[in-house]
C-alpha positions in Angstrom: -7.0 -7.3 -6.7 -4.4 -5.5 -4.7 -2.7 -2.3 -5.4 0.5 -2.0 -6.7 1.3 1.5 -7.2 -1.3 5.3 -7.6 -0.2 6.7 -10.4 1.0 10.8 -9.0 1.0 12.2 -12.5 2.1 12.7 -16.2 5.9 12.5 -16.8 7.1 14.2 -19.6 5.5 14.4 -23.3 4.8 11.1 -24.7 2.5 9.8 -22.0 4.4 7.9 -19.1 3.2 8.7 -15.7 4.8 8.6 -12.2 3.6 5.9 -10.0 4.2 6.0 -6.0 5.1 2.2 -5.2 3.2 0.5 -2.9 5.3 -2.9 -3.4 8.6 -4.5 -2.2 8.8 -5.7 -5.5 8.7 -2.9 -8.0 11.0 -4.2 -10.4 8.9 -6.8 -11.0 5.3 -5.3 -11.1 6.5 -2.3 -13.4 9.5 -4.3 -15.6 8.7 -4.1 -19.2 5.7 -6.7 -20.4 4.6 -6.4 -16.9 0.1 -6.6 -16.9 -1.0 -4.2 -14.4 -4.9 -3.3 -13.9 -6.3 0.2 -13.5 -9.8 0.7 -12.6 -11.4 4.5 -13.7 -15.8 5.3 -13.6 -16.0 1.3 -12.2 -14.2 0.1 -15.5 -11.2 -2.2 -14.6 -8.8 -2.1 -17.2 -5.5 -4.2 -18.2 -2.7 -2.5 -18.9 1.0 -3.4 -19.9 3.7 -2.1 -18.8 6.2 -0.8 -22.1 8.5 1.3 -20.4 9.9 1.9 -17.2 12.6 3.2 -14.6 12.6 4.0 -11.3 13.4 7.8 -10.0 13.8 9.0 -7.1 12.4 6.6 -5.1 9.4 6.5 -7.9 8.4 4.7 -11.0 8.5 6.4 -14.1 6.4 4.1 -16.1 4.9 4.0 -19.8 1.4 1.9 -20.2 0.6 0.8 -23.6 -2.2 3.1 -25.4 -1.5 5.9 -22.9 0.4 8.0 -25.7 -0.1 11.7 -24.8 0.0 13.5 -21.5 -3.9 14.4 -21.7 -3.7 10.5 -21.5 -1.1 10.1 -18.5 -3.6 13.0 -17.1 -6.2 11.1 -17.1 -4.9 8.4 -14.5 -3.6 10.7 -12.1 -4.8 9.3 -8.9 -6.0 5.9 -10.2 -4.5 2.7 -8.7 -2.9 0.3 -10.4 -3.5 -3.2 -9.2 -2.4 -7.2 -10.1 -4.3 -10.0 -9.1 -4.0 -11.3 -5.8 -3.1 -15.2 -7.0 0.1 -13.4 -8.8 1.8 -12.3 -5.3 4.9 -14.3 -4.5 4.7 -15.7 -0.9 6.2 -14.1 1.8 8.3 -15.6 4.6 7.2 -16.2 8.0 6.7 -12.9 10.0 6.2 -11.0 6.8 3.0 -9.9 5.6 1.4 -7.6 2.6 0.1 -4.4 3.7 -3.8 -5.6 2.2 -3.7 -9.0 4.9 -3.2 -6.2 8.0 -6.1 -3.6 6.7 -9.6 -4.5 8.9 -7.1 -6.6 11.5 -8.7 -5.4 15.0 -6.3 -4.3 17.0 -6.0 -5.1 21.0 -3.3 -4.6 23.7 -2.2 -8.0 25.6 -4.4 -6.8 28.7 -7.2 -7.1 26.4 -8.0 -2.9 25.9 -9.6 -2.3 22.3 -7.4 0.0 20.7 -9.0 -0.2 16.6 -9.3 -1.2 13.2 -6.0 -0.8 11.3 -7.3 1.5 8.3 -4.2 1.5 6.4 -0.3 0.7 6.8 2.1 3.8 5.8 5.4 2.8 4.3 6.2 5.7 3.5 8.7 6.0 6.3 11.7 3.7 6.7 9.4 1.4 9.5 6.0 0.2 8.7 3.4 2.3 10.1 -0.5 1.0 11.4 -2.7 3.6 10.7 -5.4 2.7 13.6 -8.7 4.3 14.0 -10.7 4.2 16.8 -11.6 6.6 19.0 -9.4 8.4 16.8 -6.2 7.9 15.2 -3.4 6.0 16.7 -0.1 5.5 15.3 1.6 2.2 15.9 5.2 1.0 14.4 4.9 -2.7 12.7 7.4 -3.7 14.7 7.7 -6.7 16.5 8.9 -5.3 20.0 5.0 -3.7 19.8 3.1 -6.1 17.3 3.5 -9.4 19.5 0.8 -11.5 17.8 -0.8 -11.0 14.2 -2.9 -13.5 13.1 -4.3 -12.4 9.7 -6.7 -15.0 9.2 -8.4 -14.5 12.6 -8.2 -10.4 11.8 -6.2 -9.6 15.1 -3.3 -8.1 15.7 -2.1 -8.0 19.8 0.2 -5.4 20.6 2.3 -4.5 24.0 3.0 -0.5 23.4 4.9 1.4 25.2 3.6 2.9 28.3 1.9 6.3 26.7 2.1 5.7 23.1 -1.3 5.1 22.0 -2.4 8.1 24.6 0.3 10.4 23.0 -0.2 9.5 19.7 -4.1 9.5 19.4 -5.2 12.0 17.4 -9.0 13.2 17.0 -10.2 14.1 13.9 
């Protein structure tokens, strides 16, 4: 399964909620008759999609038997996720945020920099979250990223002189 969207919390009074996107393709994933699957105590359940409209940059999105806001409340926080065999294929050079998560990450003269933990998007240029020993920053870009290769786990990057230095943070 891969994650689609967290719902943030209850909108309004009759039980929609406000999901944070974590798709290019949000139209599709929350459109009306859309099945989405949210997983609460280890319990996966499906869920469709019976209302929805984007806001601000958000989803404003009603789920069938989620009627009240006690209801909304209780998936505040809670991914919502599709199956992986439902994702559309991308184009060469593109990738879903999932495939780059666990990718080892290395500089073309072979220094270990980390494990990308995460990818934030919520800035206008995808961003590896890399730990190590720390956190590094690096832009998914491909001026840096000069290799990826998902199904090896590696991604081979040529930063900037000082940019993992300046950027590592310790926790």
């Amino acid at each position: 399964m891969v994650t689609v969207g967290r719902v943030v919390r209850p909108h309004g009074h009759r039980g929609e909620v406000v999901v944070a996107s974590e798709t290019d393709f949000g139209d599709e994933r929350f459109r009306t008759g859309a099945a989405v699957y949210g997983c609460r105590g280890g319990v996966v359940e499906p869920l469709t999609v019976v209302a929805s409209r984007e806001h601000a940059g958000r989803w404003v999105v009603g789920l069938a038997g989620v009627a009240s806001v006690e209801a909304a409340e209780a998936w505040r926080g809670h991914e919502l996720r599709v199956p992986e065999s439902t994702l559309r294929p991308l184009g060469a050079g593109a990738y879903y945020a999932h495939q780059l998560v666990g990718c080892e990450v290395v500089t073309e003269g072979g220094r270990a920099v980390g494990t990308v933990r995460r990818v934030d998007l919520a800035v206008g240029v995808p961003v590896l979250v890399i730990e190590g020993r720390g956190e590094v920053l690096v832009p998914f870009v491909d001026a840096i990223c000069r290799l990826v290769d998902v199904d090896g786990r590696r991604i081979v990057i040529d930063p900037p002189e000082g940019l993992i230095e300046l950027n590592w943070t310790t926790r």
